[in-house]
GUGUVO-881258 format. One line per 4 residues: for each residue x, y, z of C-alpha. Coordinates in Angstrom, 2 decimals, always signed. Layout:
<atoms>
X,Y,Z | ... $
</atoms>
This chain:
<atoms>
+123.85,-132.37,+25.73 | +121.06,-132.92,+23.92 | +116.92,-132.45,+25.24 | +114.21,-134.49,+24.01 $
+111.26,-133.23,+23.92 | +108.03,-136.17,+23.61 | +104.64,-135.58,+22.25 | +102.88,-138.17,+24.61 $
+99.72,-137.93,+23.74 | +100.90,-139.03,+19.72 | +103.04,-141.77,+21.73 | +99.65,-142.81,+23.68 $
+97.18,-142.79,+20.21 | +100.17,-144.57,+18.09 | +100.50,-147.65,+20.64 | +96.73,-147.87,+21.55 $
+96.32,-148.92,+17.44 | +99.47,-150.57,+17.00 | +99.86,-153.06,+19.78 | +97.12,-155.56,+21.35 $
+95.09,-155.01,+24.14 | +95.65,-155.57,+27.44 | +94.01,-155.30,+31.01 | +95.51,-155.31,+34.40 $
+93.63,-157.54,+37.11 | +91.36,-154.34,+37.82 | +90.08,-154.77,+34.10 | +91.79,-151.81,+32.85 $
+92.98,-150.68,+29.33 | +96.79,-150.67,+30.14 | +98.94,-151.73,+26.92 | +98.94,-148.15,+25.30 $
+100.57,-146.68,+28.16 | +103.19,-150.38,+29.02 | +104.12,-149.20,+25.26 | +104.90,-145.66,+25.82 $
+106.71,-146.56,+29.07 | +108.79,-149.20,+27.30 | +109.31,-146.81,+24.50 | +110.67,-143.46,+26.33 $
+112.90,-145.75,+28.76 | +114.40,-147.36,+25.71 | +115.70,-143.74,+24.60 | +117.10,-143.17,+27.81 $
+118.69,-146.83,+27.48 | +120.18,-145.49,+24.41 | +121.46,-142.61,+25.78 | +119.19,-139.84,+26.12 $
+119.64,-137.95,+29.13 | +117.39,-135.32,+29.39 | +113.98,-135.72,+28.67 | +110.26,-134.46,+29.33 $
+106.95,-135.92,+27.92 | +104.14,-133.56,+27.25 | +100.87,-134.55,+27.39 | +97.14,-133.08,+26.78 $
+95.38,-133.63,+30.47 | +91.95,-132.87,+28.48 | +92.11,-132.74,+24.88 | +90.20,-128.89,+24.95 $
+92.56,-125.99,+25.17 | +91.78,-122.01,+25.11 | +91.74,-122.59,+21.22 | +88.05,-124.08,+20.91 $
+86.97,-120.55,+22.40 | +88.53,-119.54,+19.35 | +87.30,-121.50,+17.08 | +83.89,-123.77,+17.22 $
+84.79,-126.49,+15.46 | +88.30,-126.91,+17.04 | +88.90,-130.81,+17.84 | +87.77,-131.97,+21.16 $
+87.91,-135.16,+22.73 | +84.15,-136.27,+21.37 | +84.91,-139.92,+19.59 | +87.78,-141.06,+21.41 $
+87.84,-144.49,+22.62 | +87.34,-144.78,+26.59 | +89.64,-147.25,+26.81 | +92.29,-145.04,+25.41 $
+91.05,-141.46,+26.90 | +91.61,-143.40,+30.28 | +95.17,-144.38,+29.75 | +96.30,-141.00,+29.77 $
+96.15,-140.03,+33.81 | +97.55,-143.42,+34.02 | +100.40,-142.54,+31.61 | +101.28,-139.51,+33.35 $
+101.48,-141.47,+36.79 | +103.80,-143.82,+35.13 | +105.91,-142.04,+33.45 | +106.27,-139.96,+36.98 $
+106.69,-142.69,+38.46 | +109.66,-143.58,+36.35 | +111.43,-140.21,+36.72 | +110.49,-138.91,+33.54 $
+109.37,-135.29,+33.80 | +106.51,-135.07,+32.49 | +103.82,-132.02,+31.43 | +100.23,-132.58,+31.71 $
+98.50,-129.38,+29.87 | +95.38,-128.26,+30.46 | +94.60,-124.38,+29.66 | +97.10,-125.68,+26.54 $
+98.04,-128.03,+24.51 | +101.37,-130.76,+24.69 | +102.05,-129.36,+21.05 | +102.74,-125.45,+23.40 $
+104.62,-127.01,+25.72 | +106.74,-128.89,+23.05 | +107.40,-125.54,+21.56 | +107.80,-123.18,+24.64 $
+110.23,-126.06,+26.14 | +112.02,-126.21,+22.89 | +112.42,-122.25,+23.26 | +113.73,-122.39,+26.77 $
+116.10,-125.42,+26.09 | +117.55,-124.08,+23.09 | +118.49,-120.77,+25.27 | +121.03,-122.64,+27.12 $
+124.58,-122.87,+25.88 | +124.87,-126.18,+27.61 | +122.53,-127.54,+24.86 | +123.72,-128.85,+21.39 $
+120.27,-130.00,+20.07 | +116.55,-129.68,+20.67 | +115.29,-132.91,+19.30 | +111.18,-132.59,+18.99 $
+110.07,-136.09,+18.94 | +106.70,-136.20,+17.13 | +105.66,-136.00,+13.57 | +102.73,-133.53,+14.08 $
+103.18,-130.87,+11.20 | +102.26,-127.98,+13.60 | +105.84,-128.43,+15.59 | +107.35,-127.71,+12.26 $
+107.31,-124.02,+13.03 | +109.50,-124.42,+16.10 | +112.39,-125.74,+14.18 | +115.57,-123.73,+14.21 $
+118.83,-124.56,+11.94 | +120.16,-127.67,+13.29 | +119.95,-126.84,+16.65 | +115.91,-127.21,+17.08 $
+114.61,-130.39,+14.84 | +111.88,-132.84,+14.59 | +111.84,-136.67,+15.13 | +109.32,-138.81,+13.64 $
+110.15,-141.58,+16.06 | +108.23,-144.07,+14.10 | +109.94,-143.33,+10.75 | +113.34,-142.37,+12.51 $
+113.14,-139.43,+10.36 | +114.92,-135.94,+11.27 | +114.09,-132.49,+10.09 | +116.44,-129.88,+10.28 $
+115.29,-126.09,+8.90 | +116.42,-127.39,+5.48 | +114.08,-130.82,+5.56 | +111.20,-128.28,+6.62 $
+111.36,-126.22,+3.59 | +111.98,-129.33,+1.43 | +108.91,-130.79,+3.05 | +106.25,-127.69,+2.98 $
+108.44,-125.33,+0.46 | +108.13,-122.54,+3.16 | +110.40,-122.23,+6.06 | +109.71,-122.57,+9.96 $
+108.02,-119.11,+10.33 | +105.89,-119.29,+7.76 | +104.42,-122.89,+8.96 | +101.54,-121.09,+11.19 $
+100.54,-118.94,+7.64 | +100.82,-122.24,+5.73 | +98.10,-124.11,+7.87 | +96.06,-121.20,+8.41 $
+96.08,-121.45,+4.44 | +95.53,-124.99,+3.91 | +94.06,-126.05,+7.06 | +94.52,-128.87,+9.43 $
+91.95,-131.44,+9.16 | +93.04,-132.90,+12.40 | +92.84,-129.88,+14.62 | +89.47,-128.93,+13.06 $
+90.25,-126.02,+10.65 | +89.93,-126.12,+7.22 | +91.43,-123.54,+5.74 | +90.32,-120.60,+2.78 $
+88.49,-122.43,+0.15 | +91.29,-122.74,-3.02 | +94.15,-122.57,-1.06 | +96.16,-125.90,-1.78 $
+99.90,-127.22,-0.58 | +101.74,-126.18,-3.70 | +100.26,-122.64,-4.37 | +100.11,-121.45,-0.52 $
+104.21,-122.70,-0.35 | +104.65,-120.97,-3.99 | +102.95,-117.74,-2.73 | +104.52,-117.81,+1.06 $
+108.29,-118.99,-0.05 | +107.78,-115.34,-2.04 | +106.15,-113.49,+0.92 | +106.46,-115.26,+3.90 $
+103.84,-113.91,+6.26 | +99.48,-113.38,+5.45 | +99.95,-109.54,+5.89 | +102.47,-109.43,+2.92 $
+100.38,-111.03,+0.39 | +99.95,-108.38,-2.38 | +95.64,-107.77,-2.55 | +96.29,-107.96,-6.29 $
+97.51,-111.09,-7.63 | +99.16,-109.05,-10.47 | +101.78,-108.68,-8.42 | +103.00,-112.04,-7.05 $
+104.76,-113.13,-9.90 | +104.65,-117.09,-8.90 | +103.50,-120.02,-10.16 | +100.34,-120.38,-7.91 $
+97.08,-122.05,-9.91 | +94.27,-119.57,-10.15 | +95.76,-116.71,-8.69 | +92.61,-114.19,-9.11 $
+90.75,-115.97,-7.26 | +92.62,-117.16,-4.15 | +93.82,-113.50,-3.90 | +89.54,-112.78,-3.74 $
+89.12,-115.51,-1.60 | +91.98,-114.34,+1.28 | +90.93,-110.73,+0.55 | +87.40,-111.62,+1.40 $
+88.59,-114.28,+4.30 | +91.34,-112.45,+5.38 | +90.00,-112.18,+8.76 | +89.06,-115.77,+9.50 $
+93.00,-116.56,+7.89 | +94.53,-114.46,+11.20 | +92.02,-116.26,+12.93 | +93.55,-119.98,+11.76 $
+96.85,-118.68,+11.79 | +96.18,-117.92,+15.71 | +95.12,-121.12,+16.32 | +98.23,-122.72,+14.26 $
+100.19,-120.72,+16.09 | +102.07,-122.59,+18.95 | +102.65,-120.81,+22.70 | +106.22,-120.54,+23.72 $
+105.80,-118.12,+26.44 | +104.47,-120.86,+29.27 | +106.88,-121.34,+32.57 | +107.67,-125.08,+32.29 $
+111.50,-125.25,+33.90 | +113.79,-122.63,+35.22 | +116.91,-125.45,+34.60 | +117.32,-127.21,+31.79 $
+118.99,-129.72,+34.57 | +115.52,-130.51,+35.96 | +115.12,-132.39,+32.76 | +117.64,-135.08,+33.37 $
+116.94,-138.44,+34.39 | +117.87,-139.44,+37.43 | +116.54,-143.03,+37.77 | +112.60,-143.80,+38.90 $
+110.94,-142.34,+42.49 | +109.76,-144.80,+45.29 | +107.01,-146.62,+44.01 | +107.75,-147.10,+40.59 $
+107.78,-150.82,+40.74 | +105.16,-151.54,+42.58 | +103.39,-149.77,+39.88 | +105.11,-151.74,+36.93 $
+103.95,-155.00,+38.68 | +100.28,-153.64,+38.89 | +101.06,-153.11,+34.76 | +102.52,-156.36,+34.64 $
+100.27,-158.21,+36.14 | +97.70,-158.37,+32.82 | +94.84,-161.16,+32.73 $
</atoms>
């Protein structure tokens, strides 16, 4: 069988700015989440059997006590922050499991759901379904990959290191190199795409990064000085790599058969005519 894992709060941003608006006859936002909806039951139309949707219940996680500048939900549009309890009720609703994170993020329980799945000989493929660069590091041969829905776009372990030029382990090194404007991080000052994959592809991990650049021996721009710049940083580098660094040790499942779809719960369309019913 295969699992599919969703990133629902991607889904829930990508339909808010891609489809129209609409309000149910209460006035609320509601086309975001009628897209995801439509979306996840047209995989399991298609064939997809067992599948969970992870979502962020608040958008803070134990990372921004890590890190002060860490994204937050500041600037995001009320009409779409309010769609997600609404989402999660749906997809319920529709028999979709579905994990609402809150201590965490729905990137952890992508990964730590990918873990557990991928445990279980029953299991020929983990397919990731988002295109967020972080899940990149939970990728495993053929048998854990990411889908870019949107693109239709699969990576294997082979498409990640063609991608980033670094291979699934070293992801959480990469971004804590580079940084990830969208999570709030930026980074060591110097430390762009091509040099941080030249210098990791060699090394693989922050703590085997010779001090002297002398003795990396690869084509990485300026070399003195980003080996100054993560010997001086080195600290705050751990400290993004922590926060790039995805949790795969939360309980989510004991079965991989609680995943399956088994049709929608009692209720369900009474709810999709409350949707439907847009003015």
């Amino acid at each position: 069988m295969d699992v599919y894992l969703v990133d629902g709060t991607y889904e829930l941003f990508r339909h808010y700015y891609a489809i129209p608006s609409a309000r149910d006859r209460d006035g609320r936002e509601v086309a975001a989440v009628r897209g995801v909806l439509a979306s996840v039951l047209g995989m399991i139309r298609n064939g997809a059997s067992h599948i969970a949707v992870a979502t962020d219940h608040v958008i803070e996680s134990f990372r921004n006590d890590l890190w002060p500048g860490y994204k937050t939900g500041e600037g995001i549009d009320p009409d779409l922050w309010a769609q997600f309890p609404l989402l999660e009720e749906t997809l319920a609703a529709a028999g979709v499991v579905v994990w609402p994170m809150v201590e965490f993020e729905a990137d952890d329980a992508l990964a730590a759901g990918a873990a557990a799945a991928s445990g279980d000989p029953r299991v020929d493929r983990v397919i990731i379904c988002t295109p967020d660069k972080d899940l990149a590091q939970c990728v495993r041969g053929t048998r854990i990959v990411q889908l870019n829905r949107r693109t239709g776009l699969t990576r294997d372990e082979a498409g990640v290191i063609q991608k980033f030029g670094v291979p699934p382990a070293s992801i959480p090194d990469y971004l804590a190199l580079v940084g990830d404007a969208a999570d709030g991080y930026p980074g060591l000052r110097g430390w762009g795409a091509k040099s941080t994959a030249a210098v990791l592809a060699k090394f693989g991990h922050l703590e085997s990064i010779p001090a002297d650049s002398r003795e990396w021996h690869v084509d990485a721009s300026n070399a003195a000085s980003l080996a100054a710049t993560l010997s001086r940083e080195r600290e705050q580098a751990l400290l993004f790599r922590t926060l790039a660094t995805l949790r795969t040790d939360i309980k989510l499942f004991n079965d991989v058969e609680e995943l399956r779809w088994n049709g929608p719960k009692p209720g369900f369309d009474q709810l999709g005519s409350r949707l439907d019913a847009i003015v």
